[in-house]
N, C-alpha and C positions, 0 to 999 in steps of 0.2 A: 517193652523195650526190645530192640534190635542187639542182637549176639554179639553186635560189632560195636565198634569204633570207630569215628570217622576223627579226624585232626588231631591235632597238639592237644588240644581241649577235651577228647573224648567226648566228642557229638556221638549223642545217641538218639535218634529218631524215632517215633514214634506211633501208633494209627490205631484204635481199637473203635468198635462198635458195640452197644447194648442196644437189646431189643426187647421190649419186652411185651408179651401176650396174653391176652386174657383166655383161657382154657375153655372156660365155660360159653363162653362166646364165640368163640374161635377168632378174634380180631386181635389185630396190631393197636395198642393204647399208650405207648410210649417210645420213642428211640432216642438214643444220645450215643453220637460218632465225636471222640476226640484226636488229634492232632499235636502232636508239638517235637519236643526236643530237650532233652536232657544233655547238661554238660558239666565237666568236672576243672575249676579255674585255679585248686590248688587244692591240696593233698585233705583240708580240713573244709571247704564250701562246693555244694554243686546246688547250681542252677538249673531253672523248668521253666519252658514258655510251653502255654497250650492254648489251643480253640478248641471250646465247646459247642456243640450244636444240639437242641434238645428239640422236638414236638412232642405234643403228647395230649390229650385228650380230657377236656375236662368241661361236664355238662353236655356234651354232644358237642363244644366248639374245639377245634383245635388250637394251641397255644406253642408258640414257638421264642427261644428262648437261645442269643448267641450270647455264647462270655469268650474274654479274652484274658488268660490270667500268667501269673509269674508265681513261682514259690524260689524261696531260697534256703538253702539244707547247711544251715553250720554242725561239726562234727567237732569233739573234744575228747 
């Protein structure tokens, strides 16, 4: 999550990357880059839109793998 703020809503933006690598091999055999945005719509609910992007390596083929997802955060 971003330090900031943005609107009425407390838009908070997004961006991380995993990478992950085989040692022994020395190769790249997985990544997943997400995307979204966090917001706050009242003192007890916040909302999450994100994309997911994954490839990743399995048998020698590579397998690619997009989501698109929402969460919703109730507080009590």
């Amino acid at each position: 999550m971003m330090p900031f703020e943005l609107t009425k809503l407390k838009l908070q933006p997004y961006i991380a990357d995993e990478v992950f690598i085989d040692l022994d091999k020395s190769e790249y055999v997985a990544n997943r880059l997400y995307s979204g945005f966090s917001f706050t719509s009242s003192k007890r609910i916040k909302s999450e839109f994100f994309y997911l992007w994954k490839w990743g390596k399995s048998g020698g083929d590579r397998t690619y793998i997009n989501v698109i997802g929402a969460q919703l955060k109730l507080y009590f």
